[in-house]
Backbone as JSON Lines, residues from 0, in Angstrom:
{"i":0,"aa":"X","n":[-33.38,-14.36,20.44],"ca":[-32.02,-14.31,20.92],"c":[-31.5,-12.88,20.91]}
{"i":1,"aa":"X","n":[-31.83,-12.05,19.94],"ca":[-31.52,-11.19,19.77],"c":[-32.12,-9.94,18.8]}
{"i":2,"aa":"X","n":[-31.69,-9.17,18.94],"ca":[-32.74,-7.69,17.77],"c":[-31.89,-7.76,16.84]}
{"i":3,"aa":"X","n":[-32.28,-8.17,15.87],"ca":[-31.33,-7.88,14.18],"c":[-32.03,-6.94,13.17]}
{"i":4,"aa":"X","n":[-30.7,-6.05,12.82],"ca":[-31.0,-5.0,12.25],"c":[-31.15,-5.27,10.66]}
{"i":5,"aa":"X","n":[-31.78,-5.58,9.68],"ca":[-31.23,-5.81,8.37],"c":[-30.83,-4.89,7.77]}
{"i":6,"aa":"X","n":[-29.9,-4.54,6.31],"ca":[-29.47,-3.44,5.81],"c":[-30.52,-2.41,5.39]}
{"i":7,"aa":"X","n":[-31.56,-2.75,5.1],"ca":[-32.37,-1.66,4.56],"c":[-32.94,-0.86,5.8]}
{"i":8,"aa":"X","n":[-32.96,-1.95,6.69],"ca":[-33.7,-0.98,8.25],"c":[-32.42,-0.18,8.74]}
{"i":9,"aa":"X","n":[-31.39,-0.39,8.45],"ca":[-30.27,0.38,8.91],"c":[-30.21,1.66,8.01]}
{"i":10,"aa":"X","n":[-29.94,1.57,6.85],"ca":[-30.02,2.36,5.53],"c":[-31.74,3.6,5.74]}
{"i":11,"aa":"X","n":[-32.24,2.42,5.9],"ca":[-33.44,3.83,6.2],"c":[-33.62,4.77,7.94]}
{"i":12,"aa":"X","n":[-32.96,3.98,8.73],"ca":[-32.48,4.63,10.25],"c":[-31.12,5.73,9.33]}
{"i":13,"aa":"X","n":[-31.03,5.47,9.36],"ca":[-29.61,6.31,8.94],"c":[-30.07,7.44,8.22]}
{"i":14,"aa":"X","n":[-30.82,7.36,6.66],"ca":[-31.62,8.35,5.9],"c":[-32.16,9.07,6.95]}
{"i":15,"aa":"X","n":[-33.24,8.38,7.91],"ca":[-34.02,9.78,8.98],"c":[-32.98,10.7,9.82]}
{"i":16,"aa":"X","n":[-32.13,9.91,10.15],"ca":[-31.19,10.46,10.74],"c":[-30.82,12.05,10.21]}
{"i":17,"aa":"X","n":[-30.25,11.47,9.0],"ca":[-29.57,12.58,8.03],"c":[-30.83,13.66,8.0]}
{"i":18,"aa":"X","n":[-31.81,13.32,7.66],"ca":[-32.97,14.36,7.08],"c":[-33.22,14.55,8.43]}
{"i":19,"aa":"X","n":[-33.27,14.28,9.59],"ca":[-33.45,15.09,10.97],"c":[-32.77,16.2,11.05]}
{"i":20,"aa":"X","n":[-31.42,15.96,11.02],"ca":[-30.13,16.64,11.25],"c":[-30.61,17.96,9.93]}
{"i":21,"aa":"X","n":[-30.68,17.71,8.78],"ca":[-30.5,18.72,7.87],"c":[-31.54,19.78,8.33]}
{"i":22,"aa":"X","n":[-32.99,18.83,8.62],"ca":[-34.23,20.07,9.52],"c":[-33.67,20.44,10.63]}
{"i":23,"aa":"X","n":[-33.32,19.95,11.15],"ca":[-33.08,20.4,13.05],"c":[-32.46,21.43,12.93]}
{"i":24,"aa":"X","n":[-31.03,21.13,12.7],"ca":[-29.77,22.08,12.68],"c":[-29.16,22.96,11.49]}
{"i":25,"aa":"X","n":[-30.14,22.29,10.29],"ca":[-30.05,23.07,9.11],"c":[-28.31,22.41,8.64]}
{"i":26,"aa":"X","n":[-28.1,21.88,8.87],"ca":[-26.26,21.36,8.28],"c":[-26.61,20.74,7.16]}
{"i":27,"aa":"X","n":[-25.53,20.34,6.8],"ca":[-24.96,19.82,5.49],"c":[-24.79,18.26,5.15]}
{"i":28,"aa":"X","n":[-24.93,17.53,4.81],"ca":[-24.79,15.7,5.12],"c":[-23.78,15.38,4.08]}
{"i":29,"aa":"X","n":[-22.74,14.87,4.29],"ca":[-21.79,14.74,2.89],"c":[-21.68,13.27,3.34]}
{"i":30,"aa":"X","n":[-21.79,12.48,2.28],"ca":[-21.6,10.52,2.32],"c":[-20.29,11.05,1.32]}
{"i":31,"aa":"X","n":[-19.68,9.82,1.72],"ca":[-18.2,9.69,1.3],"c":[-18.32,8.14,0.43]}
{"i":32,"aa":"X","n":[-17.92,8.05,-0.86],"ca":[-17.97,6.82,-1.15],"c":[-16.34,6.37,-0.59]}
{"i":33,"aa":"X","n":[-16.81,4.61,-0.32],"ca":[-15.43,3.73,-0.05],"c":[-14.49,4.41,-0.89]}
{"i":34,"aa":"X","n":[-12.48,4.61,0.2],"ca":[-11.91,4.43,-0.68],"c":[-11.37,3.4,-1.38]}
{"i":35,"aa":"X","n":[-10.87,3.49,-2.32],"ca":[-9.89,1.76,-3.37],"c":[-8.63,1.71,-2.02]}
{"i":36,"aa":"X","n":[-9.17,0.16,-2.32],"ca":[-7.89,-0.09,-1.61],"c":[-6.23,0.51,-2.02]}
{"i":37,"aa":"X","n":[-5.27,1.0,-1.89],"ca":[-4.11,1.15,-2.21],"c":[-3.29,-0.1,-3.08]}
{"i":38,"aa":"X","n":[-2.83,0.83,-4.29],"ca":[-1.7,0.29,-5.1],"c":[-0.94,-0.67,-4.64]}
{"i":39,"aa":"X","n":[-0.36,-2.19,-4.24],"ca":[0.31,-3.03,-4.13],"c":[1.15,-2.64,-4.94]}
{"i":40,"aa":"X","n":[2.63,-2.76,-4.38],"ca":[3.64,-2.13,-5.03],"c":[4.44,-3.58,-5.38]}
{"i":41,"aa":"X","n":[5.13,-3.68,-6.25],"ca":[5.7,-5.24,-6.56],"c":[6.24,-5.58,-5.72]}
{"i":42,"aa":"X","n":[6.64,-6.97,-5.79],"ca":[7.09,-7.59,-4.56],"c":[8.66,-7.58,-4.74]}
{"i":43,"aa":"X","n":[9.08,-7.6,-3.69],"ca":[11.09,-7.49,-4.06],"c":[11.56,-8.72,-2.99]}
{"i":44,"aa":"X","n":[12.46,-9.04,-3.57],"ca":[13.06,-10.4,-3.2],"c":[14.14,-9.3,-1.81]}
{"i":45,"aa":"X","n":[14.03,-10.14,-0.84],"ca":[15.29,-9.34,-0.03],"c":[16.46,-10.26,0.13]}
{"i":46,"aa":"X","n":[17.51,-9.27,0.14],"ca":[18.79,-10.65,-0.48],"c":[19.46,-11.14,0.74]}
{"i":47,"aa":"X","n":[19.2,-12.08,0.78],"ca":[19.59,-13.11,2.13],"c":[21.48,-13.01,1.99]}
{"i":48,"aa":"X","n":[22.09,-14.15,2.77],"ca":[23.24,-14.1,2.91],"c":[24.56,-14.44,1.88]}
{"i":49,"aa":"X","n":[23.35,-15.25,1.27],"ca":[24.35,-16.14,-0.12],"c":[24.32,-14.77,-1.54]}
{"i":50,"aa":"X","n":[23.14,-14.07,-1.59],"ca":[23.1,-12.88,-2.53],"c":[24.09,-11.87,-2.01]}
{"i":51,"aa":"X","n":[24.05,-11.71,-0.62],"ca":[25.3,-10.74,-0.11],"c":[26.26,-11.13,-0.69]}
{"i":52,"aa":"X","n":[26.59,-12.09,-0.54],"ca":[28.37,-12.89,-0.77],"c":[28.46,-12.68,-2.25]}
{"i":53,"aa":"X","n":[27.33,-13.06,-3.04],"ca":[27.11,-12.82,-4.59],"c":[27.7,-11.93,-5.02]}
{"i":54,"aa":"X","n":[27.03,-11.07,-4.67],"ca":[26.8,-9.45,-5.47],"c":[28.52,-8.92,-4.83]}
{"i":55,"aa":"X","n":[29.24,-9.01,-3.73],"ca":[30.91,-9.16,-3.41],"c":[31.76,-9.52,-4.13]}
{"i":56,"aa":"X","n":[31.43,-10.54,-4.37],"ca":[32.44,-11.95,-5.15],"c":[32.3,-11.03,-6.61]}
{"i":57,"aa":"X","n":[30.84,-10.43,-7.27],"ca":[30.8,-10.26,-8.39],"c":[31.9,-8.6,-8.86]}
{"i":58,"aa":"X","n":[31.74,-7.46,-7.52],"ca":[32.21,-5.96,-7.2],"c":[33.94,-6.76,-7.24]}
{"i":59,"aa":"X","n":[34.25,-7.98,-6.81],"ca":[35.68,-8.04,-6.76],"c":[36.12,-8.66,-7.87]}
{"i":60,"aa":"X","n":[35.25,-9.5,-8.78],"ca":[36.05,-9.87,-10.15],"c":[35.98,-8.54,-10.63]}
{"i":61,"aa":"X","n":[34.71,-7.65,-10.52],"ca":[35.22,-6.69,-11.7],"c":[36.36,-5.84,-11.04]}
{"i":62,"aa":"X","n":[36.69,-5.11,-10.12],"ca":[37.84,-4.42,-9.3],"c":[39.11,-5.39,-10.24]}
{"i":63,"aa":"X","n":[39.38,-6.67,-10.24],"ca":[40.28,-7.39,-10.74],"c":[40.48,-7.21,-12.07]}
{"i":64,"aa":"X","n":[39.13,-7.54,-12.97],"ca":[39.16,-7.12,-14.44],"c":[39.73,-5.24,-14.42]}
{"i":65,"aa":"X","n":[39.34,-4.95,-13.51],"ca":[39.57,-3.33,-14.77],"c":[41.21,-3.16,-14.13]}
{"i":66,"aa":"X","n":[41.62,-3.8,-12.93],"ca":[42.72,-3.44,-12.79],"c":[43.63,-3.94,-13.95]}
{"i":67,"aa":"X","n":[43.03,-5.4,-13.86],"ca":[44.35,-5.77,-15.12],"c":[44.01,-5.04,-16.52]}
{"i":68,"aa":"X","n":[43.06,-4.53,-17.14],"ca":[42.6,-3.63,-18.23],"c":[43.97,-2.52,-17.9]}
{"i":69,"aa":"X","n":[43.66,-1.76,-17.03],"ca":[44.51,-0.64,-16.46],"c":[46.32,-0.86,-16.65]}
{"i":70,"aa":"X","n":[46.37,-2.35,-16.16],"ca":[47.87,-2.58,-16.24],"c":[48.29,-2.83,-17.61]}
{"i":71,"aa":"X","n":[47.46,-3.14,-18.25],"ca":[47.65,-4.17,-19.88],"c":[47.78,-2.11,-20.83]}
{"i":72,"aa":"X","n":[46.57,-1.44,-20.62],"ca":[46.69,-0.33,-21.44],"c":[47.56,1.14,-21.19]}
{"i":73,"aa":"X","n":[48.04,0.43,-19.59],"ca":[48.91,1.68,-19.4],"c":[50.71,1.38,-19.28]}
């Protein structure tokens, strides 16, 4: 059906490769190991419509508390 390459026949195509290149052209061969996948950063809740209204409702009791603090100590 088809020509299948297995890893070692690839791995050793690849080695001649490199050692061609270093005779031929005299260069340099640098292999790079995999990088790590990247840091997953925590997950954050995003605040829908009812947390909007929340976090409001909560900025206007306190606006209310410190005013009356303010009226009571001054």
């Amino acid at each position: 059906m088809g020509n299948y390459v297995t890893k070692d026949e690839l791995r050793a195509e690849l080695e001649r490769q490199a050692q061609r290149y270093k005779d031929v052209y005299g260069g340099e061969v640098i292999t790079y190991a995999a990088q790590p996948d990247p840091e997953r950063k925590p997950w954050r809740k995003k605040a829908n419509l009812l947390d909007q209204a929340f976090e409001k409702e909560l900025v206007k009791i306190e606006k209310e508390l410190q005013t009356k603090a303010d009226e009571a100590s001054g």
